[in-house]
TORLUMMI-261041 format. One record per atom (N, C-alpha, C): x, y, z; atom name. Coordinates in steps of 0.2 Angstrom, whole numbers, plus 2048, in hexadecimal, padded with zeros to 3 digits. Last residue first. Example, Ala and Ser with C-alpha at 12.3 -4.5 7.8 and 13.67 -1.06 7.14 Angstrom:
> east, north, up, atom
> 840, 7F5, 823, N;
> 844, 7FB, 824, CA;
> 840, 800, 827, C;
> 842, 7E4, 827, N;
> 83E, 7EA, 827, CA;
> 842, 7F0, 827, C;
***
This chain:
> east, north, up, atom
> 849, 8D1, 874, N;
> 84F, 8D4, 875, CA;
> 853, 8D8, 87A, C;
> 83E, 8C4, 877, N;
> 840, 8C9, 87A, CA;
> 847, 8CD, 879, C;
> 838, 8B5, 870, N;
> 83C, 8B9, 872, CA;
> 83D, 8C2, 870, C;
> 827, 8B1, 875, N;
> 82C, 8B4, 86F, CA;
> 830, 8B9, 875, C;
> 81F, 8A1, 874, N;
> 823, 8A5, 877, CA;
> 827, 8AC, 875, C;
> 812, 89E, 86D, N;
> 818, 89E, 86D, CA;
> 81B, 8A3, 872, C;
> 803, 895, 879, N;
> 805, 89B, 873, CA;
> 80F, 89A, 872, C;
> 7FA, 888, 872, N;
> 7FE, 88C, 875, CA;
> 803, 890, 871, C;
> 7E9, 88B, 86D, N;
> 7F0, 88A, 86E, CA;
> 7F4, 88D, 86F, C;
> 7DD, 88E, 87C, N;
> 7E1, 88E, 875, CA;
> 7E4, 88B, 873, C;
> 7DB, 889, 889, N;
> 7D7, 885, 884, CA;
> 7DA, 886, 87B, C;
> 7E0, 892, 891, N;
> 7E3, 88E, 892, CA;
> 7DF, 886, 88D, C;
> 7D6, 89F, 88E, N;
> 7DF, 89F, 88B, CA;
> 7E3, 897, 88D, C;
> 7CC, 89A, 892, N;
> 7CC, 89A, 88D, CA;
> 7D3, 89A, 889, C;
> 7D0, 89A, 89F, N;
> 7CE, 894, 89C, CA;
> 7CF, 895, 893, C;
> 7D2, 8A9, 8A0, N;
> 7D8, 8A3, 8A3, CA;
> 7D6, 89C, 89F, C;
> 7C6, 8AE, 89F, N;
> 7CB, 8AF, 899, CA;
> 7D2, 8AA, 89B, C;
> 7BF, 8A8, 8AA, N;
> 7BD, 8A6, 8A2, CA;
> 7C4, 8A9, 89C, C;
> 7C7, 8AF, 8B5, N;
> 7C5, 8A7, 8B3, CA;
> 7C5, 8A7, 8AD, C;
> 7C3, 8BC, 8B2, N;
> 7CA, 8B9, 8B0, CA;
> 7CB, 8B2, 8B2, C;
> 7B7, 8BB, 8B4, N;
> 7BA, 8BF, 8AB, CA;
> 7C1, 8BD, 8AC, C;
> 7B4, 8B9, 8C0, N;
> 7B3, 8B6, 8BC, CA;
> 7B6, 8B6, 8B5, C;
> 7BB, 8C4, 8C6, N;
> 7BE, 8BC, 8C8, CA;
> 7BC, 8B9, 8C1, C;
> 7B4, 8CE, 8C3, N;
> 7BD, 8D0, 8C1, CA;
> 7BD, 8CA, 8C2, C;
> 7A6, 8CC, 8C9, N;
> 7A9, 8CC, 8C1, CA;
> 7AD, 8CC, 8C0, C;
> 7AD, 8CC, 8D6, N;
> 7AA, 8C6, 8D3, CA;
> 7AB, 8C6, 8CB, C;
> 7B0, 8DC, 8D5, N;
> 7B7, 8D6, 8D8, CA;
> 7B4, 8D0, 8D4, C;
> 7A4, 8E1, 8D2, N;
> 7A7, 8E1, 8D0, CA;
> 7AD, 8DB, 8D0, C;
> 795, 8DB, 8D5, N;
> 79A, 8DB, 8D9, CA;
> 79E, 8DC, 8D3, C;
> 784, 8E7, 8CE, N;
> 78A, 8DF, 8CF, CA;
> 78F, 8E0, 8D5, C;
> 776, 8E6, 8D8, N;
> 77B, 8E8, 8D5, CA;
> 782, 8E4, 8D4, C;
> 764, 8E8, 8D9, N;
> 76A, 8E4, 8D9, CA;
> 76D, 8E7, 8D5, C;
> 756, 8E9, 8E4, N;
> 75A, 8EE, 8E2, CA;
> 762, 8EA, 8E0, C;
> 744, 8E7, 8E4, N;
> 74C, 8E4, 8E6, CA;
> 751, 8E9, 8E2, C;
> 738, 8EC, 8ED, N;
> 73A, 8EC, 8E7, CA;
> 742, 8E8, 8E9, C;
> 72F, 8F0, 8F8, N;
> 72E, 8E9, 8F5, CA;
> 732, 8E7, 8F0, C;
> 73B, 8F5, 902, N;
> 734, 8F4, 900, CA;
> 733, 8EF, 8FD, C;
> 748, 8EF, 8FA, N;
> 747, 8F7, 8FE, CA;
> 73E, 8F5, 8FD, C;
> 757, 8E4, 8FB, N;
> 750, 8E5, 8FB, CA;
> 74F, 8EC, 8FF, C;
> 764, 8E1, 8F2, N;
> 761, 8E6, 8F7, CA;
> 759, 8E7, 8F7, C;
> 771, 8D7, 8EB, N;
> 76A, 8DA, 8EA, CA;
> 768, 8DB, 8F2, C;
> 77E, 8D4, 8E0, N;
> 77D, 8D4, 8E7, CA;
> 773, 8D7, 8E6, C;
> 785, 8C9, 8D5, N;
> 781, 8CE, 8D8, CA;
> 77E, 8CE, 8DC, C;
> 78F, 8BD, 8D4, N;
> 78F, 8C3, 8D2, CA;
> 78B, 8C8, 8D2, C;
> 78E, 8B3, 8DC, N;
> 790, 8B8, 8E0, CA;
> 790, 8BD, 8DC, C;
> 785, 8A9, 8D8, N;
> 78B, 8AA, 8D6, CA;
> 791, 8B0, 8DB, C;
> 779, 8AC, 8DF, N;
> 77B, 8A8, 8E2, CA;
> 782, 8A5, 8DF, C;
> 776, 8B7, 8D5, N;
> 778, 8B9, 8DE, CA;
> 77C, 8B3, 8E3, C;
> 776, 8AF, 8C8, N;
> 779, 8B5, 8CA, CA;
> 77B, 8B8, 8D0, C;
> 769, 8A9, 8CD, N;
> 76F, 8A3, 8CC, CA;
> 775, 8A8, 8CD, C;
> 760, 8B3, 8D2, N;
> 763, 8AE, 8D7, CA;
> 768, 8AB, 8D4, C;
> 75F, 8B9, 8C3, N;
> 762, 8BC, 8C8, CA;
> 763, 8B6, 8CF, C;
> 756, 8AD, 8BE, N;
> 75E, 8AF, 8BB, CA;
> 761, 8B5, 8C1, C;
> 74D, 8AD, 8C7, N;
> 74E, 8A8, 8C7, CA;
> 755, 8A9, 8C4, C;
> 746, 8BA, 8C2, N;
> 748, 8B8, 8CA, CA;
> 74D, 8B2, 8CA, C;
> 743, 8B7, 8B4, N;
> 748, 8BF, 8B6, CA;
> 74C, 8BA, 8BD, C;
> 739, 8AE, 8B8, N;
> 740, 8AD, 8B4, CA;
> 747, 8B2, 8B4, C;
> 730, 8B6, 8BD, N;
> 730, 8B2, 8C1, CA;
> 737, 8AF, 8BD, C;
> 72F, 8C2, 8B4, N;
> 730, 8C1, 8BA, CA;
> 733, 8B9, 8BB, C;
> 731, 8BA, 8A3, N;
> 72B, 8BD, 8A8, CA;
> 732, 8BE, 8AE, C;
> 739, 8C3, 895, N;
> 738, 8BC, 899, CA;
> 733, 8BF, 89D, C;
> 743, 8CD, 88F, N;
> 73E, 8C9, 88C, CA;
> 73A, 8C2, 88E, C;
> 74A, 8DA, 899, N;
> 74A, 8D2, 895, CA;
> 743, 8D0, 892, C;
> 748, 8E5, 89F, N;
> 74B, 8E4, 899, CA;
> 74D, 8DF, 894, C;
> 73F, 8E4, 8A7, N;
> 73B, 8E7, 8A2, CA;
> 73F, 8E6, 89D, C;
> 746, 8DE, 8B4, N;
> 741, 8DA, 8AE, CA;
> 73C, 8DD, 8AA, C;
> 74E, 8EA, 8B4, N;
> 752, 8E3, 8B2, CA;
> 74C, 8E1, 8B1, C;
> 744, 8F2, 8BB, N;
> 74A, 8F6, 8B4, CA;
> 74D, 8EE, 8B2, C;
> 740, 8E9, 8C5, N;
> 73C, 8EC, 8C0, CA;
> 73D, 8EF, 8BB, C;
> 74C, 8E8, 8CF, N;
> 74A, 8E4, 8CB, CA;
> 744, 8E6, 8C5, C;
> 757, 8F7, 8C9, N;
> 751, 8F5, 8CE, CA;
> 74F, 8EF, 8CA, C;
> 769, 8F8, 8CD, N;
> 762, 8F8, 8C9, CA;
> 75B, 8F4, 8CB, C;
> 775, 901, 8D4, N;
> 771, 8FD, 8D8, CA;
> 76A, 8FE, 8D0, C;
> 782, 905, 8C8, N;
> 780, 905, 8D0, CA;
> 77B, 900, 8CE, C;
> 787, 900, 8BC, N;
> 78D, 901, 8C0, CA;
> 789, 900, 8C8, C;
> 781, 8FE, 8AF, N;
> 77E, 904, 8B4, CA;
> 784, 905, 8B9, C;
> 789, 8F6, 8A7, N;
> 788, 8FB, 8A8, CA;
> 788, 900, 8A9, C;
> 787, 8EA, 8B2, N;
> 78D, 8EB, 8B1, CA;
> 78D, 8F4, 8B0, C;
> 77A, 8E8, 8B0, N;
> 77B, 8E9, 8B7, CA;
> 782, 8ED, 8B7, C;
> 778, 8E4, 8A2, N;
> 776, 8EA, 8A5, CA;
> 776, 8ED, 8AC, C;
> 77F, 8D7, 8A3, N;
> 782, 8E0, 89F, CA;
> 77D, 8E5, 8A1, C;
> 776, 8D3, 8AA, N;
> 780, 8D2, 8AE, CA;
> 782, 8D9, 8A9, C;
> 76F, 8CF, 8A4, N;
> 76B, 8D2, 8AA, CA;
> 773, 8D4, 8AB, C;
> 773, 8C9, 899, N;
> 76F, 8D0, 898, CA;
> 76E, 8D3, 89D, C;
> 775, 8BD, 89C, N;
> 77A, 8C1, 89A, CA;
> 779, 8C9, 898, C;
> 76C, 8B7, 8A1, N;
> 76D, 8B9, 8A7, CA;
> 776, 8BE, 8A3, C;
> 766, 8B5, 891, N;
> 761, 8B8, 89B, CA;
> 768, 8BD, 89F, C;
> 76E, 8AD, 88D, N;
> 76D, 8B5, 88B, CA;
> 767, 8BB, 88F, C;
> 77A, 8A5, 897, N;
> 774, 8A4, 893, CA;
> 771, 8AD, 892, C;
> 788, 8A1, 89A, N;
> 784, 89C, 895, CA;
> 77F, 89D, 893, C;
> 78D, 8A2, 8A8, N;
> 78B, 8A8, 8A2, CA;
> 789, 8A7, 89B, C;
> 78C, 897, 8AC, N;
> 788, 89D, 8AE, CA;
> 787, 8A1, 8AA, C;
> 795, 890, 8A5, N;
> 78A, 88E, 8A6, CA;
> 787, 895, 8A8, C;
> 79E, 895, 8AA, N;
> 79D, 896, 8A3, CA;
> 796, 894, 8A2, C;
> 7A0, 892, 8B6, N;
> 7A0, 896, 8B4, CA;
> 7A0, 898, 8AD, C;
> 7A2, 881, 8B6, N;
> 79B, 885, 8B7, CA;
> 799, 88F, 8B8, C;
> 7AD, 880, 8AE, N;
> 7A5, 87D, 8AA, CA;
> 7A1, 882, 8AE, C;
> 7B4, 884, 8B6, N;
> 7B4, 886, 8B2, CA;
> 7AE, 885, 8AE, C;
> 7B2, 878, 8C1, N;
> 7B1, 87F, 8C3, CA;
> 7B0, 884, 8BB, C;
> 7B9, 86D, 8B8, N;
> 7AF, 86D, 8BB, CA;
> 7AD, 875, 8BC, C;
> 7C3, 872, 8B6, N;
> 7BF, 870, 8AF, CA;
> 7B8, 871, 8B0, C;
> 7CA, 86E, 8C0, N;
> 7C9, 877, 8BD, CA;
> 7C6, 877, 8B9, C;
> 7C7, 862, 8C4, N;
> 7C4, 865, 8C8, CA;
> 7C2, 86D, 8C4, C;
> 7D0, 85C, 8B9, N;
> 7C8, 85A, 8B9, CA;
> 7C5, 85F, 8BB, C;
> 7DC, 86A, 8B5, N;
> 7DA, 862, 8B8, CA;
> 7D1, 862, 8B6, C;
> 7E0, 86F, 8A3, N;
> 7DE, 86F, 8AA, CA;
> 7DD, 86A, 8AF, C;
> 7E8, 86D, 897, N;
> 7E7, 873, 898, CA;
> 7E4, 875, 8A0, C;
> 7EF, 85E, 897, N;
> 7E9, 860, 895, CA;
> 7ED, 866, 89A, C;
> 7FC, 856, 898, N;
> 7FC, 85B, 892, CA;
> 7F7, 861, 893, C;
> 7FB, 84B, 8A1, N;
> 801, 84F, 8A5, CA;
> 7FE, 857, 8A1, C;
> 7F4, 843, 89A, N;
> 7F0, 846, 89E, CA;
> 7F4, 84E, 8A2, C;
> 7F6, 845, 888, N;
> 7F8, 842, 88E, CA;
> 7F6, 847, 894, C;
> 7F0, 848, 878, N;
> 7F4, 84C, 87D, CA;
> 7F2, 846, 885, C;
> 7ED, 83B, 86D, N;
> 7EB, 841, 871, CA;
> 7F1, 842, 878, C;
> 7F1, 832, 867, N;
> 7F1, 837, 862, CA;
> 7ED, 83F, 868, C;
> 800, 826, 869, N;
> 7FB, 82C, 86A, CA;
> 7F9, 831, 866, C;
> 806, 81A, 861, N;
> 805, 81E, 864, CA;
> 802, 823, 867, C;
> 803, 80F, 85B, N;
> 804, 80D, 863, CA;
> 805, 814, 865, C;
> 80C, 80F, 84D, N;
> 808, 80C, 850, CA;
> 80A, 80C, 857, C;
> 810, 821, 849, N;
> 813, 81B, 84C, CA;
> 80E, 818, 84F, C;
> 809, 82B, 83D, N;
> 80A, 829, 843, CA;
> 80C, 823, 844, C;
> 807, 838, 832, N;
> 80E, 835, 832, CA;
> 80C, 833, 83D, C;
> 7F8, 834, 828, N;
> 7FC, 837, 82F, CA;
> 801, 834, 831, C;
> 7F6, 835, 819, N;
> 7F6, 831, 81E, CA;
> 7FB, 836, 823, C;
> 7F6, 83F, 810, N;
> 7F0, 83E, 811, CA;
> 7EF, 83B, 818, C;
> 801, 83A, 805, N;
> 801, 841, 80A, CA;
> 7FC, 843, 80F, C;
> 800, 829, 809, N;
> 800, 82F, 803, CA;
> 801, 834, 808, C;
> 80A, 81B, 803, N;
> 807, 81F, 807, CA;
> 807, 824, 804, C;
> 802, 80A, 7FD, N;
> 807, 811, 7FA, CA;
> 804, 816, 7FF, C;
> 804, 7FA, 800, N;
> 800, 800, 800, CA;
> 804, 806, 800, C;
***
């Protein structure tokens, strides 16, 4: 049989994937990572975080569920997974809630996600310095 250009220059028995020692992360920072990226994974709670981001202060629950396309009870529901991430904080006045982000939290999370992601490209070259 004639080889062509086509065939992958491999030695039988060897590998074609990277070795455990190789991967970009353990199990554990794969888990944690997977779950900040779920979070941010959906255009509810990505719309609620830029318009929190934004405003910079305190926005009333009823300026955030006028600005999505959902009911209340769904609003509620993406702001808990959001407070229960740490990234916004909420203030009840009355009967209204009043929520702002945490800044720190977002600075964690933005450099989470851009860590994963720089650790999922390829790797980068090195360049020498004169």
């Amino acid at each position: 049989m004639n080889k062509t250009a086509s065939e992958p220059l491999r030695t039988f028995g060897s590998r074609c994937c990277p070795d455990p020692g190789e991967r970009p992360f353990s199990a554990a920072r794969a888990e944690s990572a997977a779950r900040s990226l779920e979070l941010l994974a959906h255009p509810i709670r990505l719309t609620l975080l830029g318009i929190l981001c934004r405003r910079g202060g305190e926005v009333c629950v009823c300026d955030l569920e006028a600005a999505v396309p959902v009911k209340q009870p769904t609003v509620s529901h993406h702001l808990r997974l959001l407070r229960e991430a740490g990234l916004v904080q909420v203030e009840r006045r009355g009967q209204w809630a009043h929520y702002r982000i945490d800044p720190q939290a977002v600075a964690a999370l933005s450099s989470e996600v851009g860590e994963v992601l720089s650790a999922l490209g390829p790797k980068a070259k090195k360049e020498k310095r004169a």
